[in-house]
LUMPATI-543820 format. One record per residue (C-alpha): x, y, z; residue number from 1. Coordinates in steps of 0.25 Angstrom, whole numbers, plus 5000, padded with zeros to 4 digits. Layout:
// LUMPATI-543820
rec px->X | py->Y | pz->Z | n->NUM
...
END
This chain:
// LUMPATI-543820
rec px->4944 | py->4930 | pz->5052 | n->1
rec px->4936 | py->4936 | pz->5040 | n->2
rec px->4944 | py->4946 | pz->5032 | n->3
rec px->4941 | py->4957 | pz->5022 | n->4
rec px->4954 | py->4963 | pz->5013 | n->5
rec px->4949 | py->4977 | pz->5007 | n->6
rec px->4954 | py->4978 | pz->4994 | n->7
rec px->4962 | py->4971 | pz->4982 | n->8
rec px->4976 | py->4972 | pz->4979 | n->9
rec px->4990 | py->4968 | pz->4983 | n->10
rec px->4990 | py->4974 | pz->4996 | n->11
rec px->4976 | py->4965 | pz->4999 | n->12
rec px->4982 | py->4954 | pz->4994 | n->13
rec px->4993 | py->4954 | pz->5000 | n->14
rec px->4985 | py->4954 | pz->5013 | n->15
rec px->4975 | py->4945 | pz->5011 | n->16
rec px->4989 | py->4934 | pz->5007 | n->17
rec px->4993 | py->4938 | pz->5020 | n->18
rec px->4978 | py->4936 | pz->5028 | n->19
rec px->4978 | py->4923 | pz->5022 | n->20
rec px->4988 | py->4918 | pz->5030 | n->21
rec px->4981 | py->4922 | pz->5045 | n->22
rec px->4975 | py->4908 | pz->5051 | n->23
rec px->4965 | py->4921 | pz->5056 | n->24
rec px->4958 | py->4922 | pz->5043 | n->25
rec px->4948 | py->4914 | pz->5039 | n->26
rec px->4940 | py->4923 | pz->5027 | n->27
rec px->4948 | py->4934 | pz->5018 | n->28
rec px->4940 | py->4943 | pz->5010 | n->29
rec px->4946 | py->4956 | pz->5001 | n->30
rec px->4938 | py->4966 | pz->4994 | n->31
rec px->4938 | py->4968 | pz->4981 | n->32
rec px->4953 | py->4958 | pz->4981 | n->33
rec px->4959 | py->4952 | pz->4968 | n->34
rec px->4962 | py->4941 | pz->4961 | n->35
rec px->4974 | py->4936 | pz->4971 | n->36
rec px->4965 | py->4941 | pz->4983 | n->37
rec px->4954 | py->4931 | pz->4976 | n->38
rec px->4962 | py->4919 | pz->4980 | n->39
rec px->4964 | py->4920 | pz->4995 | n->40
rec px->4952 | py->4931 | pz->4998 | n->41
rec px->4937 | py->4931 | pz->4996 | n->42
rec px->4936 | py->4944 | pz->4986 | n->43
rec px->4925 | py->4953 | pz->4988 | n->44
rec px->4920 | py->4963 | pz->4978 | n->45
rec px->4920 | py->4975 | pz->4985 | n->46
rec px->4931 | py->4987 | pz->4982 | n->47
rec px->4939 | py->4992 | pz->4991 | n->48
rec px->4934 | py->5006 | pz->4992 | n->49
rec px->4921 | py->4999 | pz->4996 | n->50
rec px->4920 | py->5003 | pz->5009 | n->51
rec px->4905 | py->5000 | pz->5011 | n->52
rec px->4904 | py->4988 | pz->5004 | n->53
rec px->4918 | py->4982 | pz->5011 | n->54
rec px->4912 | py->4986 | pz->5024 | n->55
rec px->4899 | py->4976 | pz->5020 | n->56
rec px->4906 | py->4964 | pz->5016 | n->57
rec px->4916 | py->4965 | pz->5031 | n->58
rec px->4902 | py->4968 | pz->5037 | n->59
rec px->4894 | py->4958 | pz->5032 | n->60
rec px->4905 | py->4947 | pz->5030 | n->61
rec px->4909 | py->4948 | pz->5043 | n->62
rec px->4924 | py->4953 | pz->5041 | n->63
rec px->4933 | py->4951 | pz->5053 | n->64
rec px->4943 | py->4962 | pz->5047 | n->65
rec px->4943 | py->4970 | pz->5035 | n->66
rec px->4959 | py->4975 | pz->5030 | n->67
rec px->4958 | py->4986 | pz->5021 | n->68
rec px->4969 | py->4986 | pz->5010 | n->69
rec px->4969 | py->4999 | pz->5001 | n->70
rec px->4968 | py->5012 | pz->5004 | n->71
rec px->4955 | py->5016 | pz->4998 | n->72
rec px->4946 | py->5009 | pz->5008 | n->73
rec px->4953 | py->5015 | pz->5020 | n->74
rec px->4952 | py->5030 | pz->5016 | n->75
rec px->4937 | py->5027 | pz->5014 | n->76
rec px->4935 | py->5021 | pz->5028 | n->77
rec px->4933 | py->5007 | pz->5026 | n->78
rec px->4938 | py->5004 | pz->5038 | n->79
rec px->4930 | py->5015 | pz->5047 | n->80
rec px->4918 | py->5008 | pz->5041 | n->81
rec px->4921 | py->4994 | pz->5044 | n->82
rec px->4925 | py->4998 | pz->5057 | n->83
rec px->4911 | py->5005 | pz->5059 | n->84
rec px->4904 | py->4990 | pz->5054 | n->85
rec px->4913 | py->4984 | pz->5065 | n->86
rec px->4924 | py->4976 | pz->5056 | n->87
rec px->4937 | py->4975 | pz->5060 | n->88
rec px->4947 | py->4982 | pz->5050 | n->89
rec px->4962 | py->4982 | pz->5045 | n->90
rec px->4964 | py->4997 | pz->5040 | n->91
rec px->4964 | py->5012 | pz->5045 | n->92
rec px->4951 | py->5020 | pz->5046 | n->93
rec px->4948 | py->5032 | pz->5036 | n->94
rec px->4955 | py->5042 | pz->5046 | n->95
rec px->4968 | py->5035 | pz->5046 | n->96
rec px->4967 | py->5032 | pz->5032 | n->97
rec px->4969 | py->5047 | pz->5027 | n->98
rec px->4985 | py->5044 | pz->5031 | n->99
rec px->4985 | py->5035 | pz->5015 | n->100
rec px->4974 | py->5042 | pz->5009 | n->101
rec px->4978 | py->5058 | pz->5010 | n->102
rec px->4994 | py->5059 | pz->5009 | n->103
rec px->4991 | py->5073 | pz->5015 | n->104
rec px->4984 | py->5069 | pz->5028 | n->105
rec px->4996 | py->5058 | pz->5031 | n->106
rec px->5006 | py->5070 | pz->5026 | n->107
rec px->5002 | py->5079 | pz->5037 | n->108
rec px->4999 | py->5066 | pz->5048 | n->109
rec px->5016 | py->5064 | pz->5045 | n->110
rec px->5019 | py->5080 | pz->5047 | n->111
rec px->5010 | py->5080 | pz->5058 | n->112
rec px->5017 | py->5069 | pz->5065 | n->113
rec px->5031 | py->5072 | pz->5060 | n->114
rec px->5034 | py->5060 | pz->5052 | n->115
rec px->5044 | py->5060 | pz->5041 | n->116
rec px->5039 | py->5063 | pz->5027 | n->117
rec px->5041 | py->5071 | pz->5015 | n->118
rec px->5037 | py->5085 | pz->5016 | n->119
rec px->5024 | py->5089 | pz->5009 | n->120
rec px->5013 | py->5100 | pz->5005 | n->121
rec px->4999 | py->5097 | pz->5001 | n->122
rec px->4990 | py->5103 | pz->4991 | n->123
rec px->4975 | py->5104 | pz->4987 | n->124
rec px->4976 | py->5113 | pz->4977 | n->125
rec px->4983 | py->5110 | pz->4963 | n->126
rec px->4987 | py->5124 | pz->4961 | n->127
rec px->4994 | py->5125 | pz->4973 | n->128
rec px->5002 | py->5113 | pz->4972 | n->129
rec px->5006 | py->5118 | pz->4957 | n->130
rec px->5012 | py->5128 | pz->4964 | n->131
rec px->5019 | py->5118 | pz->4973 | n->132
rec px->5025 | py->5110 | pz->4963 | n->133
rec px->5040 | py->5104 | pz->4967 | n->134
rec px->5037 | py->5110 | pz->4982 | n->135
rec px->5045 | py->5100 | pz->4987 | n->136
rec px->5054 | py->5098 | pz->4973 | n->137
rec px->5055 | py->5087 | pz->4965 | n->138
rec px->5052 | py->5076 | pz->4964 | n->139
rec px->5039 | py->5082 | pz->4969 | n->140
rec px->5029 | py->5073 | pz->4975 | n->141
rec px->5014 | py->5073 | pz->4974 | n->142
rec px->5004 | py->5066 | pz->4982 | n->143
rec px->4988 | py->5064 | pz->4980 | n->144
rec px->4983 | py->5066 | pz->4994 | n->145
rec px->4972 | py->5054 | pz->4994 | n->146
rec px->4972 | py->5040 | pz->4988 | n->147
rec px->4978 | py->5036 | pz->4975 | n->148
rec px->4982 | py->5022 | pz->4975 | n->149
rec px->4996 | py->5025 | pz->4976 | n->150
rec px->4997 | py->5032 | pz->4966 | n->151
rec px->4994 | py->5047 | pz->4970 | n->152
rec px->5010 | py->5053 | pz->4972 | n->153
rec px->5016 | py->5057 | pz->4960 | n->154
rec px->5031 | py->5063 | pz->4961 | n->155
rec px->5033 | py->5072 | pz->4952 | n->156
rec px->5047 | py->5074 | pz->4948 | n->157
rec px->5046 | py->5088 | pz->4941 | n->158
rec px->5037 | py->5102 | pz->4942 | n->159
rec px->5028 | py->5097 | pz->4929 | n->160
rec px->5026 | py->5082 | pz->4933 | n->161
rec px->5021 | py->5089 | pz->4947 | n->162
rec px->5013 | py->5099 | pz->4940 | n->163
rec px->5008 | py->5086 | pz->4932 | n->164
rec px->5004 | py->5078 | pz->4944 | n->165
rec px->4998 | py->5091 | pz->4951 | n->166
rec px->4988 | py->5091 | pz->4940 | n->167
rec px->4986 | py->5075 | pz->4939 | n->168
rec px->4985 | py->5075 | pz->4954 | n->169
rec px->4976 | py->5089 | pz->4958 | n->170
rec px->4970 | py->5091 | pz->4943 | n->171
rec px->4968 | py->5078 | pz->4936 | n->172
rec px->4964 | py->5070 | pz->4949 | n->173
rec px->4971 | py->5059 | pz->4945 | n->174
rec px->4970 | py->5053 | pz->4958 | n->175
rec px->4957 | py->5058 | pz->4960 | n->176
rec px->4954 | py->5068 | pz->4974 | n->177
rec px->4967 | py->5059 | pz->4979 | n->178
rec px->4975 | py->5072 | pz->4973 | n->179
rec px->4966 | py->5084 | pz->4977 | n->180
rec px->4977 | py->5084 | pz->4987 | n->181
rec px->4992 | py->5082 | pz->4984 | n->182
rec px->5003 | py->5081 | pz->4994 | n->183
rec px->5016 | py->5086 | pz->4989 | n->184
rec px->5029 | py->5080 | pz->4996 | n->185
rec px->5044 | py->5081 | pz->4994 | n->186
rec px->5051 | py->5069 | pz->4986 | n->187
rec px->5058 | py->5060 | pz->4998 | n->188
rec px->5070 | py->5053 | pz->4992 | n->189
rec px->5073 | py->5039 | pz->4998 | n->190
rec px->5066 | py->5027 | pz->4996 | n->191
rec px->5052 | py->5023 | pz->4999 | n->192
rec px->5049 | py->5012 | pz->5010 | n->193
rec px->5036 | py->5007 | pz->5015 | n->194
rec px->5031 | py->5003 | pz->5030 | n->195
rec px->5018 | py->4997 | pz->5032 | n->196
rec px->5012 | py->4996 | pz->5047 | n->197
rec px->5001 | py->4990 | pz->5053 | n->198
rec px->4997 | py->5000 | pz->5064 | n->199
rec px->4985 | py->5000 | pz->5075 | n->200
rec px->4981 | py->5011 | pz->5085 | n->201
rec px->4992 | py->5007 | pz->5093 | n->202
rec px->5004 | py->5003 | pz->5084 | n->203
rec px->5011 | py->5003 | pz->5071 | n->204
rec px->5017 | py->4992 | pz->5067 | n->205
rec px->5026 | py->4993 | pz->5053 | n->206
rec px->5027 | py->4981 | pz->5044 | n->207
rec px->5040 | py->4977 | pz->5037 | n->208
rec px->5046 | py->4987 | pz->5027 | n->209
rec px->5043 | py->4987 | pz->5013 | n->210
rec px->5046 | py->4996 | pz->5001 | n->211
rec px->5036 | py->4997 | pz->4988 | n->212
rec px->5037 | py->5003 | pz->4975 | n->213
rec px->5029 | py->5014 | pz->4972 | n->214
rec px->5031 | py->5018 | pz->4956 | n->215
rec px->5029 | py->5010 | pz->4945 | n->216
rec px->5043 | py->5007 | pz->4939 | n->217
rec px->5055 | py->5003 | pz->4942 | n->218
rec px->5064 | py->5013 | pz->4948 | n->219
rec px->5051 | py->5021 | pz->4955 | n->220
rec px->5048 | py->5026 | pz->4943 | n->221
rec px->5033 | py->5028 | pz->4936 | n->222
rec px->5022 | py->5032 | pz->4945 | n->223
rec px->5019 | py->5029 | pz->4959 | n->224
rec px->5009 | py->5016 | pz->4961 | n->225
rec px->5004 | py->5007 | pz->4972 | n->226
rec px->5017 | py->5000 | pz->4972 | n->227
rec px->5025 | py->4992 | pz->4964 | n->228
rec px->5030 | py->4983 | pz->4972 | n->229
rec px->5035 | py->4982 | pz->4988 | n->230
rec px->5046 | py->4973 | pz->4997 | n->231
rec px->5047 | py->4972 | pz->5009 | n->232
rec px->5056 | py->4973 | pz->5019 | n->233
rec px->5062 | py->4986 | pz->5013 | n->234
rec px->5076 | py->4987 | pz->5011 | n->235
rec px->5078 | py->4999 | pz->5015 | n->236
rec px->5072 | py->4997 | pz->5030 | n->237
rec px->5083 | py->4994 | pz->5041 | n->238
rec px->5080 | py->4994 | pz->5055 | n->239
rec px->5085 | py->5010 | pz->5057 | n->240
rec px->5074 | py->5014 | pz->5047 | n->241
rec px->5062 | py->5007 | pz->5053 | n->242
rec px->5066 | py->5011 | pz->5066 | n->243
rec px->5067 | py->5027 | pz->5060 | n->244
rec px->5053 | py->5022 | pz->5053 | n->245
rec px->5046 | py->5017 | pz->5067 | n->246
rec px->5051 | py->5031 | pz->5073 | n->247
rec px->5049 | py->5042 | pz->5065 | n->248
rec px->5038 | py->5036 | pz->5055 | n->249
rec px->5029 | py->5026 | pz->5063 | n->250
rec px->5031 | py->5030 | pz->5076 | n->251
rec px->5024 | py->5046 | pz->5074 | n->252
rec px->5013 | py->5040 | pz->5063 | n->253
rec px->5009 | py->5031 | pz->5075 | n->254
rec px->5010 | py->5042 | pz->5085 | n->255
rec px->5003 | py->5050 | pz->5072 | n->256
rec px->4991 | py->5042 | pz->5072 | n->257
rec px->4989 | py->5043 | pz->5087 | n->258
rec px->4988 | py->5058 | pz->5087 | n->259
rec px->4981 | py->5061 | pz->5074 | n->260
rec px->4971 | py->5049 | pz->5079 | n->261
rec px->4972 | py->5038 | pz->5068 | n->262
rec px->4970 | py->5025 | pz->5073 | n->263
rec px->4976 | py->5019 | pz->5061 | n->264
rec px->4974 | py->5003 | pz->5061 | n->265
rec px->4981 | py->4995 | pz->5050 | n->266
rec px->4992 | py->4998 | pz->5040 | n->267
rec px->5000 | py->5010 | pz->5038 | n->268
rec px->5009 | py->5010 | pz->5026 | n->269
rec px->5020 | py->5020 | pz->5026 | n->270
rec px->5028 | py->5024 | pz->5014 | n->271
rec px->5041 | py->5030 | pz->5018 | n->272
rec px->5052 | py->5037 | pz->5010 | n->273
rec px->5066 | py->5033 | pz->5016 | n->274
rec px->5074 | py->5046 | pz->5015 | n->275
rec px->5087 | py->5050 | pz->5018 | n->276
rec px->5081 | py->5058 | pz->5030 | n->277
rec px->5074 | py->5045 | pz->5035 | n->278
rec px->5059 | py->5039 | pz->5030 | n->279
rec px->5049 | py->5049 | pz->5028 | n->280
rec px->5033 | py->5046 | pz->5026 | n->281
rec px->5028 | py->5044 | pz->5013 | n->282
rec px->5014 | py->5041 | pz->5013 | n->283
rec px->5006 | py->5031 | pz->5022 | n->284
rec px->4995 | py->5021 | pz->5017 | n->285
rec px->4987 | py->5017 | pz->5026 | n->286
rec px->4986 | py->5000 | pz->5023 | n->287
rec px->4994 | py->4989 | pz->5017 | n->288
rec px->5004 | py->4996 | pz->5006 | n->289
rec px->5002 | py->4990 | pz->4991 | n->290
rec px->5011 | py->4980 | pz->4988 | n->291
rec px->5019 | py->4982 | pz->5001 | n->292
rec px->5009 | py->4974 | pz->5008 | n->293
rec px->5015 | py->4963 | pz->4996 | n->294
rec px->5029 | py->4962 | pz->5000 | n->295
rec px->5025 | py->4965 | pz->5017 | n->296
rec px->5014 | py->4955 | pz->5020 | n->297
rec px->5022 | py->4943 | pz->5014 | n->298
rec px->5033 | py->4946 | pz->5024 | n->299
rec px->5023 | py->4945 | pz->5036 | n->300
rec px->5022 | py->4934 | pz->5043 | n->301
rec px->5012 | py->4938 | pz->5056 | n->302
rec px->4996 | py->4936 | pz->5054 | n->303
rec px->4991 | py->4947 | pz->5044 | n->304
rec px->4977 | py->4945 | pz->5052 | n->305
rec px->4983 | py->4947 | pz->5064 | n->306
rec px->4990 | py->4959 | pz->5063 | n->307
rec px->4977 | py->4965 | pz->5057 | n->308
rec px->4969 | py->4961 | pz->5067 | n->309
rec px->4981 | py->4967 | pz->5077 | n->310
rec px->4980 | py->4979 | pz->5071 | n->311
rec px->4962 | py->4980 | pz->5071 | n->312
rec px->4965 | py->4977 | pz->5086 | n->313
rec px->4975 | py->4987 | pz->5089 | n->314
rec px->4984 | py->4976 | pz->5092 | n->315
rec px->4996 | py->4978 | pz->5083 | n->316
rec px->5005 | py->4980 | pz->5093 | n->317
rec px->5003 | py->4967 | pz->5098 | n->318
rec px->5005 | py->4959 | pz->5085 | n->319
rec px->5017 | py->4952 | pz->5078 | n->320
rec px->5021 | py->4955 | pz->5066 | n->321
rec px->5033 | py->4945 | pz->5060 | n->322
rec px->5039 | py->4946 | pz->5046 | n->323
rec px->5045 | py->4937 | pz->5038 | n->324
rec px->5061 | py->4939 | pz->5034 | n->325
rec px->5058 | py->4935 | pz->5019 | n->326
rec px->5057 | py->4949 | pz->5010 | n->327
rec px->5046 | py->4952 | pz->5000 | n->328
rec px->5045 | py->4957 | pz->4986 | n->329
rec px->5032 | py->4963 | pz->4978 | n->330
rec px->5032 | py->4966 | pz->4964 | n->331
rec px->5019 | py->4973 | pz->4960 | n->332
rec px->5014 | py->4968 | pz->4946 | n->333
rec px->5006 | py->4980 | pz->4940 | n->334
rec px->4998 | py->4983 | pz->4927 | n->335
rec px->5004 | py->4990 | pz->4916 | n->336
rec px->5002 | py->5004 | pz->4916 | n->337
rec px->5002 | py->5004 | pz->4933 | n->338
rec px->5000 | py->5013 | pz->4940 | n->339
rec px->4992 | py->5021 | pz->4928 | n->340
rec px->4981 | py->5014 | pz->4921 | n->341
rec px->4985 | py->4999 | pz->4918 | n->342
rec px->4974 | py->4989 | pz->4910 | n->343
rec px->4969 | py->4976 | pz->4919 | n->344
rec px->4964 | py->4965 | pz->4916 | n->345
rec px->4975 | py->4959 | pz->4911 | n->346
rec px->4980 | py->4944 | pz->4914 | n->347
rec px->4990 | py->4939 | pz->4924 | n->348
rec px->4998 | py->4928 | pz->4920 | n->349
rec px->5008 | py->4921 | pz->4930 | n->350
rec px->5003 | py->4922 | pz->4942 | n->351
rec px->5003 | py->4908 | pz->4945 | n->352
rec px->5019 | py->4906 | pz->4941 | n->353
rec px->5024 | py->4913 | pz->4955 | n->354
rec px->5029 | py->4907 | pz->4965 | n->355
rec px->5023 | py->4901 | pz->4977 | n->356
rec px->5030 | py->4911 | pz->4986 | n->357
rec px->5028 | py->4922 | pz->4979 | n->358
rec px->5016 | py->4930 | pz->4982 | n->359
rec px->5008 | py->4937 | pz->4972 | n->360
rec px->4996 | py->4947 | pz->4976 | n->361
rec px->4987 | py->4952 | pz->4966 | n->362
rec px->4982 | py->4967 | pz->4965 | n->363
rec px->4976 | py->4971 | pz->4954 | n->364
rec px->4969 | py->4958 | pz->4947 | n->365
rec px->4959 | py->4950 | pz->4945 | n->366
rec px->4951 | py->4938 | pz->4940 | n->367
rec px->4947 | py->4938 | pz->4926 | n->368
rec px->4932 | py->4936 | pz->4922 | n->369
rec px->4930 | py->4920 | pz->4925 | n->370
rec px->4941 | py->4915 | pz->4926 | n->371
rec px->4955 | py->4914 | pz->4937 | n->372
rec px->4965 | py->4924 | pz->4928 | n->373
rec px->4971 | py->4936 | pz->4936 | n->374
rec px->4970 | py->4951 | pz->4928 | n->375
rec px->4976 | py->4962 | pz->4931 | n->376
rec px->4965 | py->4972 | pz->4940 | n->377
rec px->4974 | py->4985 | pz->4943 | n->378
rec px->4989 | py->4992 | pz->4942 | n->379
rec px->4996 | py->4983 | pz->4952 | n->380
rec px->4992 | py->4970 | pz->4949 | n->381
rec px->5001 | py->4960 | pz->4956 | n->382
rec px->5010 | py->4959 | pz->4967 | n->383
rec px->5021 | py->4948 | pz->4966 | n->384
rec px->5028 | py->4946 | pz->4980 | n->385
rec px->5040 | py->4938 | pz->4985 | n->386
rec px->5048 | py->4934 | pz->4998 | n->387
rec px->5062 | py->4932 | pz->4997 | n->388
rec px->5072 | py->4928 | pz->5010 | n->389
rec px->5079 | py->4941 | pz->5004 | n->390
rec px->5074 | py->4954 | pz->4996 | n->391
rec px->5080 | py->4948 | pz->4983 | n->392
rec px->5072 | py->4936 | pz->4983 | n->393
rec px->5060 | py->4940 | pz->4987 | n->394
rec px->5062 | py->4952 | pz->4975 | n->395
rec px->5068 | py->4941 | pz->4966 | n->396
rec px->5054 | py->4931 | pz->4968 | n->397
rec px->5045 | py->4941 | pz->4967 | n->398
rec px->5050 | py->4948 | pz->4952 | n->399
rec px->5051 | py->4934 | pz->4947 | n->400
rec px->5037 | py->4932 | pz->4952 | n->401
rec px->5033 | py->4944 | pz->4947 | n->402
rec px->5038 | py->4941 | pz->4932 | n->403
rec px->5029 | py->4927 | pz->4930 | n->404
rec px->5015 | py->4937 | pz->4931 | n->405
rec px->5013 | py->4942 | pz->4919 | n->406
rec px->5001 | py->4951 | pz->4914 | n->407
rec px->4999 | py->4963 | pz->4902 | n->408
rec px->5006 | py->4975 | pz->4907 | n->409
rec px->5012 | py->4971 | pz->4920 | n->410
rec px->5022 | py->4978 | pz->4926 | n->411
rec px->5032 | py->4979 | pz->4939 | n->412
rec px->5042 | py->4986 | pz->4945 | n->413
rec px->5056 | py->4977 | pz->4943 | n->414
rec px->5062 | py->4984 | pz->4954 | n->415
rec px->5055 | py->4982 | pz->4966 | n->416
rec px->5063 | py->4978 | pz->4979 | n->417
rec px->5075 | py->4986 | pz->4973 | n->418
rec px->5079 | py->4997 | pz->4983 | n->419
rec px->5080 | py->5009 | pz->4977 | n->420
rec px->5092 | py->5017 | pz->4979 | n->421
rec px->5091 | py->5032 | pz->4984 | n->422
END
């Protein structure tokens, strides 16, 4: 099978490794890809946010299925379009896509549908929401409604630093017409988990448990990002929380989808918040998370193209999906000055001293001009992952891995893997 991957960082390169492996494939392709991508993928210079043009290349190349990475792409309908051309196609349609790209439509599909989460108001009108500063107290979190990159949700821990993002958010447009709406929400104490889940129009199907690191420093502290690193399985899962998970969280977003009519077809992501009181919702993303796909997909052991196929056939029910025992580890390698502005182009150095089991997927980089060095292209650059029999290994292989890459201005959280105490 001829396959297309939209877009080009961890997360697709990550699933392209994994692709590599089905005795299905016979051609891989990704648009734009990077310098890791480049090595086991034909990449094609086309953006992401290309919808026509992406739609060309599967038309005209013939592309037995198109899996659709990032966000962007998705809120803009790639996959209504290159259903309408007749290609077959890993991802949501535009309509299902509103439940990652407004934070206030998937706010009201959870209320609606009475699935635990933080209690919220939304505002579209910056005076009003002065006045409605600490409405829930502090710390007090505010949340662009559309897409950011991950970084949209600020939580302010006083009256002035609210006031402050207020105005960076509503007045500034920092985050461009992704703040002319803002969702307020309560602070949920507890500790942040992550469940990814293929899902068809007749099933939902969760992935193993992973945990990521959402702010830039150690100790959660600094700025929300991306993600700074993942592992996978979560420590913090056990039997009795996934089975309250499957019954008060999956069970009603399935039942959800089917009465609002959203025939969602490929991953959901979905951040939750472990409280005292039980998980509650976070946020939903509508594909692969960034870098959990890096610690979950080494743990996979079924066909990738398979399940893809499962799910573009609405067969998911019917598939297998096996998992290895081994636990993983990512560390995310990012640029100095991440997730602000940070300076590219700068060399990578080490990358042939890791081991031969550990796993290293590119994000930001690529080629310099003429010649087979690696530069840094964007904020998270790399993305070292290990397996280990236990948590410690695998967290132990992947920091040492992690220390032999070098590059002006790198930085990484030491911390991640660590469960944090509450």
């Amino acid at each position: 099978m001829k396959v297309l991957i939209v877009g080009g960082g961890g997360r697709e390169h990550a699933i392209a490794w994994k692709l590599r492996q089905s005795p299905r494939l016979t051609e891989l392709y990704c648009a734009p890809g990077n310098a890791g991508i480049s090595e086991i993928a034909v990449c094609v210079d086309i953006r992401a946010d290309d919808v026509r043009g992406l739609t060309d290349f599967a038309s005209e190349n013939l592309m037995d299925l198109v899996v659709i990475g990032p966000e962007t792409p998705l809120a803009m309908g790639l996959t209504d379009m290159l259903t309408d051309a007749g290609i077959r196609v890993f991802g949501p349609n535009i309509k299902c896509a509103r439940l990652e790209a407004s934070k206030s439509f998937t706010k009201q599909f959870l209320e609606r549908h009475g699935i635990p989460t933080a209690r919220h108001m939304i505002f579209h009108d910056k005076d009003e929401l002065l006045d409605h500063v600490g409405q829930f107290g502090f710390p007090m979190v505010l949340k662009a409604d559309g897409l950011a990159a991950g970084k949209g949700v600020i939580i302010a821990e006083t009256a002035a630093e609210a006031r402050d993002a207020i105005e960076d958010m509503m007045g500034r447009r920092v985050f461009g017409a992704a703040g002319d709406t803002v969702v307020v929400e309560e602070y949920l104490e507890g500790i942040e988990a992550s469940m990814l889940c293929f899902v068809d129009g007749s099933t939902i199907v969760p992935m193993e448990s992973v945990q990521d690191y959402k702010r830039a420093f150690d100790g959660d502290k600094g700025l929300n990002t991306g993600g700074m690193g993942s592992y996978s399985p979560s420590l913090i899962f056990d039997e009795t929380l996934e089975d309250e998970i499957r019954e008060k969280i999956l069970a009603p977003i399935y039942e959800g989808f089917k009465a609002d009519g959203l025939d969602f077809r490929g991953v959901l992501f979905i951040g939750l918040m472990i409280t005292d009181d039980g998980p509650k919702v976070i946020e939903f993303n509508n594909r692969f998370g960034d870098p959990e796909t890096q610690a979950v997909l080494p743990r996979l052991r079924s066909d990738l193209l398979d399940i893809f196929l499962a799910v573009t056939n609405d067969r998911l029910a019917g598939a297998e999906l096996r998992w290895s025992g081994m636990r993983s580890v990512c560390v995310v390698l990012a640029a100095g000055g991440y997730p602000g502005d940070c300076e590219k182009g700068k060399l990578i150095n080490g990358l042939a001293l890791t081991d031969d089991d550990a796993l290293v997927f590119h994000a930001g980089t690529a080629f310099g001009s003429g010649s087979h060095d690696v530069f840094t292209a964007g904020g998270r650059v790399l993305g070292v992952t290990a397996l280990g029999a236990t948590h410690e290994e695998a967290r132990e292989k992947a920091y040492a891995n992690a220390a032999r890459i070098r590059f002006d201005g790198m930085q990484y959280r030491r911390d991640i893997g660590i469960l944090k105490e509450v």
